[in-house]
N, C-alpha and C positions, 0 to 999 in steps of 0.2 A: 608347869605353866610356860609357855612362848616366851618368848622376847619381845620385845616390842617391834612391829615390823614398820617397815621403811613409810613412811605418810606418803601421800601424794601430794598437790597444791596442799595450802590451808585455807580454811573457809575466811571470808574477807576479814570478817568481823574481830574474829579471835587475837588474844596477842602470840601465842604459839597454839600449834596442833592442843585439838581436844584429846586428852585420854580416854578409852572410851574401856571398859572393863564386862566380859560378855563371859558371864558364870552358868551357861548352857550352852547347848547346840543350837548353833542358827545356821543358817544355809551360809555355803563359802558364797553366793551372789551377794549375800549382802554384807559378808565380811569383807569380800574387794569395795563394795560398795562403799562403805564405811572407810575405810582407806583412801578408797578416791577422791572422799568429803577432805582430806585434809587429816583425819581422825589416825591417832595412834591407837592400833589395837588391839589387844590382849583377849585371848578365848582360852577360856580352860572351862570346859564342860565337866573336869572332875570335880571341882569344888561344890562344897554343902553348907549347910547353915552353919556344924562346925569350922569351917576353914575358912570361909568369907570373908570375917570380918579380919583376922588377919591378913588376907591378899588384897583386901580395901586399902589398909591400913599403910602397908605397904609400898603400893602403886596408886593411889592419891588420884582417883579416876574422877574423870568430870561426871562422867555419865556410866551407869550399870545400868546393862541390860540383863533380864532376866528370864526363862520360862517356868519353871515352877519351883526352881531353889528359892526356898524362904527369903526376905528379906526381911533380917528383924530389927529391931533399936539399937543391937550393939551392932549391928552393919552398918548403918544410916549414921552411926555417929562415931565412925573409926576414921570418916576422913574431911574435915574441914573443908574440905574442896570439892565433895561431891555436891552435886547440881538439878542432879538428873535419875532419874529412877525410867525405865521402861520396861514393859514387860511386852515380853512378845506371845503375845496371847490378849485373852481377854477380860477370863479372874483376876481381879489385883486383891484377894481375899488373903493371899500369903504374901502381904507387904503388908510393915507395919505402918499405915497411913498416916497416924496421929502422930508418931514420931518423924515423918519423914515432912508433916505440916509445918513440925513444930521448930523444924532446924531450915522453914524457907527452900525446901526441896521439891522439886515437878516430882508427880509421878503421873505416867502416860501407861496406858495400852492401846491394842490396835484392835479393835472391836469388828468380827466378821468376818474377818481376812481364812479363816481357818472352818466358818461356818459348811459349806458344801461339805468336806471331808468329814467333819464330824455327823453331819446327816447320813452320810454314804456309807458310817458305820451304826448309825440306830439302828440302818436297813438293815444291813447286814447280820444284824440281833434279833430283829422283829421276823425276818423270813427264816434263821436258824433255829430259833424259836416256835415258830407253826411247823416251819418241817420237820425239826428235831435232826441237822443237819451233824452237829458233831458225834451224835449217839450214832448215825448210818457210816460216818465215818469208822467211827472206830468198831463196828459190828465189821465191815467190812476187812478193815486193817486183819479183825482176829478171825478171817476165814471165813463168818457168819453170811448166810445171807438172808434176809428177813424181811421180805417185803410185805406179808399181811402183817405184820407190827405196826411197820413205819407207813404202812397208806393210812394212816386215822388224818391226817392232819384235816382240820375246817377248812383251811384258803381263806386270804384277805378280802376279796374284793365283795362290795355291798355289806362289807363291817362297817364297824364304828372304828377311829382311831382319836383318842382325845392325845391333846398335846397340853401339856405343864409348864408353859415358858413359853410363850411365841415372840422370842427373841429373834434374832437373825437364823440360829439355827432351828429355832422352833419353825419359821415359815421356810426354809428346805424341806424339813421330814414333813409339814405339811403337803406343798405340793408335790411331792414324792407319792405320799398318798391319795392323793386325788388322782396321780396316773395311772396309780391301782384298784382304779372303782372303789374307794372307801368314801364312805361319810366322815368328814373331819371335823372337832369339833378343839374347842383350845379353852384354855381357862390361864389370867396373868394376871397379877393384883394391881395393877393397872389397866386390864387391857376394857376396849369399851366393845359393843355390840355393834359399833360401825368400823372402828378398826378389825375387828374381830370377821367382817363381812368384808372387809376393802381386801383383805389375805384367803379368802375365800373359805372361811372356815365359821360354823359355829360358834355360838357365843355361850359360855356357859358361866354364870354370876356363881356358882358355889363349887368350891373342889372336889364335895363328896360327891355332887350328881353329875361330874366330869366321869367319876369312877364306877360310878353304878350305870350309865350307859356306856362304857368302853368295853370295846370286846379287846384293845389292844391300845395301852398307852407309855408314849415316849415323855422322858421328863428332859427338860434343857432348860430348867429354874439358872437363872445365876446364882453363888455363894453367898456366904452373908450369912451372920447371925439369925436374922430371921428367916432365914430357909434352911436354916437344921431343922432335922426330923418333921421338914414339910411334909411327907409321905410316910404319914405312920400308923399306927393299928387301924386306927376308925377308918384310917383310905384304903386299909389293905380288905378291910371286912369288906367292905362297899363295891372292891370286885367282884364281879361276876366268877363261878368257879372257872377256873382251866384259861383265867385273862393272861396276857404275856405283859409282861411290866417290863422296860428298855428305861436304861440311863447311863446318859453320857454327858450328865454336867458335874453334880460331884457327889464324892461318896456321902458327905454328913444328911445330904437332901435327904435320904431315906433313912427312917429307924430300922438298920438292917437284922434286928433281931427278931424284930416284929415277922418282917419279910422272910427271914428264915424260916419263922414260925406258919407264916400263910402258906410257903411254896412245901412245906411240910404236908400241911392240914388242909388246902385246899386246891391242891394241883396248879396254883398259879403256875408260871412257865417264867424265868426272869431272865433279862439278859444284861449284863452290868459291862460297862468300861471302866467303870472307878469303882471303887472299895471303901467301906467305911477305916481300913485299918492297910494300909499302901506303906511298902517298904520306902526307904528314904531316898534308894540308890536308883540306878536302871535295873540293879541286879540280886538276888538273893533267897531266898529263902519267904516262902509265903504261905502264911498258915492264918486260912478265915473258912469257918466252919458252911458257910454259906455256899462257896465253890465246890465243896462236895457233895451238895447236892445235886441228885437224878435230875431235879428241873431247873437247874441253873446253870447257863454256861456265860464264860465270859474274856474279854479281853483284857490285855495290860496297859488300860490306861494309855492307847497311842490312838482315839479317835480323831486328833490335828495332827498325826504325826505321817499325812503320805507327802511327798516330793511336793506336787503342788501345791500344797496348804503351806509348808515350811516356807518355798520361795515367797510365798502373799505375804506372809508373815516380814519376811526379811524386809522384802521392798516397804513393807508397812515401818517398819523399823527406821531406817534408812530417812524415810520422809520423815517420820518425826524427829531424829535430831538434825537433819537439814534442817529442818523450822527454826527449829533450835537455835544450832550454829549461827543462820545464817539472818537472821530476822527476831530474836529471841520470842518467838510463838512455839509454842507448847500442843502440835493439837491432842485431844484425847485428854487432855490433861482433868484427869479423875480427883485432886483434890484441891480446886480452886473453890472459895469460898461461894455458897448460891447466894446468902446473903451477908451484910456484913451490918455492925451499930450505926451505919451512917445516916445522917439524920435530914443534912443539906447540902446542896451543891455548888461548889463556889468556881465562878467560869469566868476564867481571866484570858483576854483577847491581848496579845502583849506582840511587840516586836522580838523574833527571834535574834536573840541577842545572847550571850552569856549573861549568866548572873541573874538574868530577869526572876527564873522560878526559887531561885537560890534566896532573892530577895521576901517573896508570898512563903516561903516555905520556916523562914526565921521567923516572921513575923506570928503567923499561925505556932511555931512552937514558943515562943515568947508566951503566948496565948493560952499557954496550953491543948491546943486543941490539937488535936488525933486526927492526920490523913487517912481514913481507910483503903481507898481508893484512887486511881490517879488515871488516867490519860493526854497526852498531849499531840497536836495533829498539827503540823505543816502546812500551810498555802501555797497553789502552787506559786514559781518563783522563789521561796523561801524566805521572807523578807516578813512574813509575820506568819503565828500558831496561837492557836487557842487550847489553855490548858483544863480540863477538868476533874476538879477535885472535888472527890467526897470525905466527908469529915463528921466526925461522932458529935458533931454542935457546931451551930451558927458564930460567926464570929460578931462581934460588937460593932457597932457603926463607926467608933472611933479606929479600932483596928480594921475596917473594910477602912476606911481614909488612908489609914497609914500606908495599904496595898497599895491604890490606886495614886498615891503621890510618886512613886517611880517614875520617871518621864517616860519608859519606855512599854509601862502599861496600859493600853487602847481602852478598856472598861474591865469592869470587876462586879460581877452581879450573882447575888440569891437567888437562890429556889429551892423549894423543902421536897425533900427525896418523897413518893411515894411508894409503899409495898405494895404488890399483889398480894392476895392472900390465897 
């Protein structure tokens, strides 16, 4: 591991430099970057879920960043001072989020920064796939040459291409596809028939008839429990024989035994960037029975991994714990509460003073009652704020008095929270 290198200024806020602890590769732009925040920094790209939580533990980081090294509960909780969780990417599937909620920890990603590059390898799947581009290679490598073999390929253009995910990278490979005369069509368990039109793409309400009109579909589902084995036998029947299947979100999305079994039995054509079964390291030894087959070829899991997608990434990095440091804003921040028990809102207009919220804040716990929420805003001038709190119960009128007798509290008034549903 490095040493810790020289800071530059420190962010205003801070009482010394942030530690800032970066268990991947990120671009050296944003490792000066981070440096120039004021931030002490540490990068060791060798570390793994084994060794993390003792180099946490160790150097006592404000903030870890991370790109696909696990971060698991005994990470999250080797160091009383961490703060901050970032992932540079935009799965936070391998972060353990419930723990890292449950100890008052941000955890952020940078959502899109990496999308382009990962479209630019769908492609690069989907057209090695109709052309059968690595097989011409290596016919050629061994001497061969074999051009009435390899002329069969269909050609893309006036296909169908359905998309699985029209995330950020779902609408790249879409318009990628529309520059190649395809019909595009998308299916997302949120997506609507007008979103689905505003991206210029078909709307398709069922996953199976996404698959039985694809002559060629890309998956970019995000992670999550509910999208293992999103793509599995019954989608696989539902191709068309000799369809090409691309995916570059993650391995568990497909039942890859299934898909074995299709690209066996019915000439599917697959092209993968991730694996159900992915070594731990950058390097090793890789045995999945799937890779050997005639009609599957595939990458090692580097579809955000060209220069330009790293640097997005960094700079993306870099703004979030600037937020951080320097205003304590969190953007991306992936596990704030969407709702909380609060039931009402209690909005006290006070002279900024010390003590004032110190004063609402004893009284309500006197009260028992539960702050779940809080905001407090500034006028300009600074000479008075309005604080707003939300609370798992209304206080009593006798405790709203007691608030409101502060001399330095302007009013103090109810209103009952309401949901959307």
């Amino acid at each position: 591991m490095t040493a810790f290198a020289t800071p530059g200024p420190s962010a205003s806020n801070l009482a010394g430099p942030a530690k800032v602890l970066v268990c991947d590769t990120l671009a050296k732009s944003g490792l000066d970057a981070l440096r120039g925040l004021g931030c002490m920094v540490m990068n060791d790209p060798e570390l793994t879920e084994a060794t993390l939580a003792r180099a946490v533990k160790d150097t006592s980081p404000d903030v870890l960043i991370t790109g696909t090294t696990c971060i698991s509960a005994e990470v999250i909780e080797a160091s009383p001072r961490l703060a901050m969780i970032v992932v540079a990417g935009t799965s936070t599937d391998h972060v353990d989020i419930a723990a890292a909620s449950r100890r008052g920890i941000f955890v952020a990603n940078c959502p899109g920064r990496n999308a382009t590059a990962v479209a630019e390898l769908a492609w690069a799947l989907i057209l090695a796939c109709d052309r059968r581009i690595p097989e011409q290679a290596a016919a050629l490598r061994a001497g061969q040459w074999k051009q009435r073999e390899f002329a069969q390929a269909v050609g893309l253009h006036g296909r169908t291409l359905g998309i699985v995910g029209l995330g950020q990278v779902g609408q790249e490979v879409a318009q990628i596809g529309r520059a190649f005369g395809m019909d595009v069509i998308a299916w997302s368990r949120n997506l609507t028939e007008e979103k689905a039109l505003e991206h210029g793409c078909g709307f398709c309400a069922s996953l199976i008839n996404l698959a039985k009109l694809s002559d060629v579909v890309s998956i970019s589902a995000g992670g999550g429990d509910d999208s293992d084995n999103l793509i599995n036998e019954k989608f696989l029947a539902a191709l068309k024989p000799g369809a090409i299947l691309v995916n570059t979100s993650r391995g568990g999305v497909i039942d890859q035994a299934a898909l074995t079994n299709a690209v066996r039995t019915r000439g599917l054509r697959a092209g993968l960037d991730v694996w159900a079964n992915e070594p731990d390291g950058t390097e090793g030894p890789f045995a999945d029975p799937l890779a050997q087959e005639p009609g599957a070829i595939g990458t090692h899991h580097i579809g955000a991994l060209t220069e330009q997608a790293q640097r997005a990434v960094a700079d993306e990095v870099v703004r979030v714990v600037r937020a951080w440091a320097e205003r304590g804003h969190v953007p991306h921040c992936v596990n704030r509460a969407v709702a909380t028990p609060a039931t009402t809102l209690l909005a006290v207009r006070h002279v900024n003073r010390p003590g004032v919220l110190a004063h609402v804040f004893e009284t309500l716990g006197q009260a028992g009652i539960n702050v779940e929420e809080m905001e407090n805003i500034v006028y300009a001038g600074g000479e008075a704020g309005l604080a707003r709190i939300q609370m798992d119960r209304a206080p009593s009128e006798a405790q709203l008095t007691a608030i409101r007798e502060n001399t330095n509290i302007l009013s103090a008034t109810l209103s009952t929270i309401t949901r959307r549903v």
